[in-house]
C-alpha positions as CSV (number, residue, x, y, z in Angstrom):
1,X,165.3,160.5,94.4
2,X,165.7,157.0,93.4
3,X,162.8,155.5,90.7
4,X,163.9,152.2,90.7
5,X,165.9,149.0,92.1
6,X,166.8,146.3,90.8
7,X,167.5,142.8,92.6
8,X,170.2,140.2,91.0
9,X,168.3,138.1,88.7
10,X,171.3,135.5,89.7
11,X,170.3,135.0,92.8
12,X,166.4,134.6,92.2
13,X,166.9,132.2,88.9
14,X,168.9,130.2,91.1
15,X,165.7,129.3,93.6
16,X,163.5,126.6,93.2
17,X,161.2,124.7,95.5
18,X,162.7,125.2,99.3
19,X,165.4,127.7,98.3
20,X,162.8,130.2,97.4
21,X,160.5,129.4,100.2
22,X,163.9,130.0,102.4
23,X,163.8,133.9,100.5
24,X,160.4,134.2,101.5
25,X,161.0,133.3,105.0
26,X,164.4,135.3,105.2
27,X,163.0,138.6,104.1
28,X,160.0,138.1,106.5
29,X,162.2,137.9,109.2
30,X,164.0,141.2,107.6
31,X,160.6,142.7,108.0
32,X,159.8,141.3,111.8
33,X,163.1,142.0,113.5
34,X,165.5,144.3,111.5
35,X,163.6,146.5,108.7
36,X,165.6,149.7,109.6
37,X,168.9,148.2,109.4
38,X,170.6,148.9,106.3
39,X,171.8,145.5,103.4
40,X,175.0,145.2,102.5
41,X,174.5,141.9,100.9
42,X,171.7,139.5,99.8
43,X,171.9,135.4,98.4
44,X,172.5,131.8,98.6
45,X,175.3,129.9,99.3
46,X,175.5,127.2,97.2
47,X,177.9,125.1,99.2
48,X,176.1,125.3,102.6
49,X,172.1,125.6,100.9
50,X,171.3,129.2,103.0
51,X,169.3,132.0,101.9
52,X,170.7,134.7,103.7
53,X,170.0,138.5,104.1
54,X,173.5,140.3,105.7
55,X,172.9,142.9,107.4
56,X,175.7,146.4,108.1
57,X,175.3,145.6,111.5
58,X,177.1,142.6,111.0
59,X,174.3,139.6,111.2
60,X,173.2,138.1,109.0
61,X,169.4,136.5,108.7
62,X,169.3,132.7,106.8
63,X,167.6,130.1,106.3
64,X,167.8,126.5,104.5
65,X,165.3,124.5,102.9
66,X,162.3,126.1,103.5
67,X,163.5,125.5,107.6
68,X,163.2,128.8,110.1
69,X,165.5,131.5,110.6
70,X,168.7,131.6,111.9
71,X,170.5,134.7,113.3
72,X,174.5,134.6,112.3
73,X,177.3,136.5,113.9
74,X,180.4,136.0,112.5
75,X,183.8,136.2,114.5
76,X,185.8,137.9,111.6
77,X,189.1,137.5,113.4
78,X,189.0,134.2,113.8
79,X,186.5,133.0,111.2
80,X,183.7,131.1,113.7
81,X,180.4,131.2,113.4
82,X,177.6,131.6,115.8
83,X,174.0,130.5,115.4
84,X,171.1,132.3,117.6
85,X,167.4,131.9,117.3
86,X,166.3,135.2,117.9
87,X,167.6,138.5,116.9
88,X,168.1,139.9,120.1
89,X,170.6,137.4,120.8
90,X,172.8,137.6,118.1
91,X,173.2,141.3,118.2
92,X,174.1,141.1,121.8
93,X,176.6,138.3,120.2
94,X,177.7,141.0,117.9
95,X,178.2,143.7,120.4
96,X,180.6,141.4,122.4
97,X,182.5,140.7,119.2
């Protein structure tokens, strides 16, 4: 049985100001719309500005300057990017994939 966790420290000293109200509002939509799907990867981009939470399931929840959530499916063959508002849609986006 596990005792402990432990979360980068890279990723959290990196967030100030909107970037760490973005973490707050990416893990609450974790906790809404996908708590019993398994992370693979947690962080920020530094080049685009999103917090993002990717899920096994292959979307991935983000957000950007303290802004909403977006839902992102990527096409891994051909490298595009789709952007949904909800959940729902983007899995369904995922399943077609």
């Amino acid at each position: 049985m596990k005792t402990q966790i432990e979360i980068n420290s890279d990723v959290l000293n990196e967030l100030k100001g909107s970037d760490f109200e973005s973490w707050i509002i990416v893990q609450q939509a974790y906790r809404d719309c996908a708590i019993r799907e398994d992370v693979m990867c947690a962080g920020m981009n530094l080049n685009t500005g999103y917090v993002y939470i990717a899920l096994e399931n292959g979307v991935t929840i983000a957000s950007c300057f303290g802004q909403g959530v977006d839902f992102i499916v990527t096409d891994f063959e051909d490298g595009d990017e789709f952007f949904f508002d909800s959940y729902e849609e983007a899995l369904e986006k995922q399943y077609q994939l």
